[in-house]
C-alpha distance (Angstrom), angle and dihedral (degrees) to the residues before:
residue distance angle dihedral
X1 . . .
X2 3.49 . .
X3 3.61 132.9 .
X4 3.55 154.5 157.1
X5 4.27 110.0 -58.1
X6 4.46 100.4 -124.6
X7 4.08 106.5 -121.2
X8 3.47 104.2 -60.7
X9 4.21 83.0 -150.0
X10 3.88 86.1 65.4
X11 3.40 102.5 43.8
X12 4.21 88.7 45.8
X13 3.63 83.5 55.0
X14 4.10 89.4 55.2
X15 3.56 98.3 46.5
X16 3.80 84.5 47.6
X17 3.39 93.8 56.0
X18 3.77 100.6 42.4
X19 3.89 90.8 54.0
X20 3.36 88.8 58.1
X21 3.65 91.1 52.2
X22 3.73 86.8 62.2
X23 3.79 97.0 45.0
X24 3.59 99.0 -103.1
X25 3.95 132.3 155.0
X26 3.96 108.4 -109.3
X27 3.68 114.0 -124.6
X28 4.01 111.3 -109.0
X29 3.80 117.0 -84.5
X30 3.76 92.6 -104.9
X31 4.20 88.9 59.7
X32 4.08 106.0 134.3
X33 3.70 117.2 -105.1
X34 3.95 111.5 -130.1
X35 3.64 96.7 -137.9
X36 3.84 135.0 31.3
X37 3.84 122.0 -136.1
X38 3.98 105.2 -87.1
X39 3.76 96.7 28.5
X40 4.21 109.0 139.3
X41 3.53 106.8 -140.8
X42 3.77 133.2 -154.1
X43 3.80 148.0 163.4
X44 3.61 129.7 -118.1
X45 3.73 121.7 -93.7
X46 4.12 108.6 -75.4
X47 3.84 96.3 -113.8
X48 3.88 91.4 57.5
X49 3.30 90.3 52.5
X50 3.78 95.6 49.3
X51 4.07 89.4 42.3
X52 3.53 93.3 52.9
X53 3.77 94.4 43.8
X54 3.87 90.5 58.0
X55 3.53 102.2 39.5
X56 3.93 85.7 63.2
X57 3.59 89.6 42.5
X58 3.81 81.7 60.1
X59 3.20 90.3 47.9
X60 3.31 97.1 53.0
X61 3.82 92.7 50.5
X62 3.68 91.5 55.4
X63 3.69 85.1 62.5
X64 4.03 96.5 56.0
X65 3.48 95.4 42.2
X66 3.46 118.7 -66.8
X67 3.93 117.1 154.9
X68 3.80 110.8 -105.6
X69 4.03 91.0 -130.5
X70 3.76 88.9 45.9
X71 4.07 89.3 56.3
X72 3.51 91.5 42.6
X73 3.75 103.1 47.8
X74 3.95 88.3 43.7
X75 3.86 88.2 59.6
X76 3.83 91.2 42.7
X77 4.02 96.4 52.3
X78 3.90 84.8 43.1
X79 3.64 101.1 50.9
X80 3.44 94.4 -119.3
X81 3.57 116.4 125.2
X82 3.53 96.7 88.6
X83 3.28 91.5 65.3
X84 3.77 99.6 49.4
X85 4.04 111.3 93.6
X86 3.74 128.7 -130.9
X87 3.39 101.4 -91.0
X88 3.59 99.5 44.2
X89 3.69 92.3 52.9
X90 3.89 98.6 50.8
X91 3.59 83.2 52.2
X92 4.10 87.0 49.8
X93 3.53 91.4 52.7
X94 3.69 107.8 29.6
X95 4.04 112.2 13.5
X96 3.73 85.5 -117.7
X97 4.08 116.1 158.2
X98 3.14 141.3 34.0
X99 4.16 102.8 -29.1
X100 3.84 91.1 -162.7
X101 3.92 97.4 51.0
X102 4.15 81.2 53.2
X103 3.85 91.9 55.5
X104 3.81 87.7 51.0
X105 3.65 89.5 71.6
X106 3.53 92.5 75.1
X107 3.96 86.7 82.9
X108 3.87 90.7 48.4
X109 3.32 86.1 53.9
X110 4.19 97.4 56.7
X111 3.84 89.8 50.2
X112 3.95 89.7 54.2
X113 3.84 86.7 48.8
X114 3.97 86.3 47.1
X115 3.67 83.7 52.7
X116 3.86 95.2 47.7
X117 4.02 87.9 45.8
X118 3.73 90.1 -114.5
X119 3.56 89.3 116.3
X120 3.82 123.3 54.3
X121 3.86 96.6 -149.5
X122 3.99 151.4 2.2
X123 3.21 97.4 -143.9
X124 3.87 111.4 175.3
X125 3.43 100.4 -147.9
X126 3.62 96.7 52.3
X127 3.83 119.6 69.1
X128 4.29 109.6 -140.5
X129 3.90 116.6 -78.1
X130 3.47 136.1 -136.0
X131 3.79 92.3 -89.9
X132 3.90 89.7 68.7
X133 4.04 90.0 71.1
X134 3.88 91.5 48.8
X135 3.79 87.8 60.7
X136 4.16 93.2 46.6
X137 4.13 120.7 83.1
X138 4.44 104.7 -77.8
X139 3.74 94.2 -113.5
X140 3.65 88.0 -169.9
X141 3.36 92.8 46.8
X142 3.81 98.9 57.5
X143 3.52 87.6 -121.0
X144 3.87 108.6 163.9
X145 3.96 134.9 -135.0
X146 3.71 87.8 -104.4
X147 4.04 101.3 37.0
X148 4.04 75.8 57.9
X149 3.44 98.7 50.5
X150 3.67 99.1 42.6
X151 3.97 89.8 55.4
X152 3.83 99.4 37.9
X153 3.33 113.2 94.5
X154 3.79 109.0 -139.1
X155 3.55 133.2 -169.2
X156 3.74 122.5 167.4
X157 3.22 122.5 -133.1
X158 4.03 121.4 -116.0
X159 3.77 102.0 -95.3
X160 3.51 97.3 -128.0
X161 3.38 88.2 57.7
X162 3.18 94.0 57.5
X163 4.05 89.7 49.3
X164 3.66 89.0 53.5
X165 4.15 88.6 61.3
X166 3.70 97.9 37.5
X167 3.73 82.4 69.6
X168 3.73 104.1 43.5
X169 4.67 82.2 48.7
X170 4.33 79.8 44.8
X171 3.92 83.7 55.4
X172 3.72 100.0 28.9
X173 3.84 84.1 57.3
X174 3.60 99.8 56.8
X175 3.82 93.2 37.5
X176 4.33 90.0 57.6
X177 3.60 99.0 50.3
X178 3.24 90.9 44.3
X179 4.22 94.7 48.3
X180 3.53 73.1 48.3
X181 3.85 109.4 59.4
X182 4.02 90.7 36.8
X183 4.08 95.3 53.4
X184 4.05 90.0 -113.8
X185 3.63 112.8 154.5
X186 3.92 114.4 -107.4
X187 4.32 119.5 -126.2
X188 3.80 96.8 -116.7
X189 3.99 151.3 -23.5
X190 3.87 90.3 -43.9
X191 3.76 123.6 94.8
X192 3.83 129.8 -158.5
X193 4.29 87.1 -101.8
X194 4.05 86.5 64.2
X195 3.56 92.9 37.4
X196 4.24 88.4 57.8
X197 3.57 91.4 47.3
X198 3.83 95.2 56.4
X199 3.92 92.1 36.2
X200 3.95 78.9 54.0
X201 3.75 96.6 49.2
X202 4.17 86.4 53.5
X203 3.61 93.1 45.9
X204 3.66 97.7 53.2
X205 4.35 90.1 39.6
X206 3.81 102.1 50.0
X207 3.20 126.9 78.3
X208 4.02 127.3 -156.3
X209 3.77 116.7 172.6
X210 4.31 114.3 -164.0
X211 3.47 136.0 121.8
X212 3.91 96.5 -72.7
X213 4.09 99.5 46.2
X214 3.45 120.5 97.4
X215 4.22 116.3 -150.0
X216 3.72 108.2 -69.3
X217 3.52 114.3 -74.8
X218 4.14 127.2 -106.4
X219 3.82 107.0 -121.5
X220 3.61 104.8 -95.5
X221 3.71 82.1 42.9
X222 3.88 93.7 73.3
X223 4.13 109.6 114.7
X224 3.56 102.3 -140.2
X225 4.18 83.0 176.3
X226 3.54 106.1 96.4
């Protein structure tokens, strides 16, 4: 569904605000707004979301212990491997790169759930709970992409919704590295390396169409720079 992006001016103002709230440095004046006023904003189809949510959850897996024919038959029988990028699949099939970066998913993963309403929040103080891999496919259970789908109850959230928190995680990210690099103490259990991932995870998921986007990104397209 697409539909009108809110005033990105507002919603800077909110995210503003709310890092404050948690005792964060504010970005300088000049910081880029996400959006422009009369963007249309959307999310991707469901079934990319879901995909891309459980090839990292695969991913993840891989890096506590899951057998490397177990991960890759699991993405075979559920049509999967397509979708899984280069990096993530010589790590699927060799435990090349960097193991640690792989674990970080885990946080991408809990926004895409917040995305797919399987999660009630995205908190950034509060790393993901137990609950999160009740809602993910039972790897050890054999469970299948579609077995999951069928018994997960998703409900997309409104995209401008989503908007609106892709720009507090834009903010949030500056505002950790830089509590970071100073020494300033950070709000909760999160650090700025969870923060990216779920900033990344939003990136890559909404949509804005206007005269400055480009198409939407592939995953390891997503330019976590800015």
């Amino acid at each position: 569904m697409t539909k009108a992006a809110p005033d990105p001016r507002a919603v800077r103002e909110a995210s503003l605000d709310e890092l404050a709230r948690l005792g964060l440095p504010l970005p300088p004046a000049a910081f880029p707004l996400v959006w422009e006023p009369g963007d249309t904003v959307e999310l991707r189809p469901t079934a990319e979301l879901e995909a891309r949510a459980a090839v990292l959850h695969v991913v993840v897996a891989r890096c506590f212990g899951m057998p490397t024919e177990a991960a890759m038959s699991w993405l075979l029988g559920s049509h999967l491997v397509e979708l899984v990028t280069a990096p993530e699949w010589q790590f699927v099939i060799g435990a090349k790169g960097d193991h640690r970066s792989f674990v970080l998913h885990h946080d991408a993963v809990f926004a895409l759930a917040w995305l797919l309403g399987l999660s009630r929040h995205l908190d950034p103080t509060v790393p993901p709970d137990d609950a999160l891999m009740v809602q993910m496919p039972d790897l050890p259970a054999g469970e299948t992409f579609a077995s999951w789908r069928s018994r997960s109850l998703v409900a997309v959230r409104d995209p401008a919704e989503a908007a609106v928190l892709l720009d507090l995680y834009y903010c949030l990210d500056w505002a950790f590295q830089e509590s970071e690099q100073i020494g300033r103490a950070l709000p909760g259990e999160v650090d700025s390396n969870a923060i990216g991932q779920r900033r990344w995870a939003l990136e890559w998921a909404v949509i804005f169409t206007g005269p400055y986007h480009d198409g939407p990104p592939e995953w390891e397209e997503v330019d976590l720079s800015v």
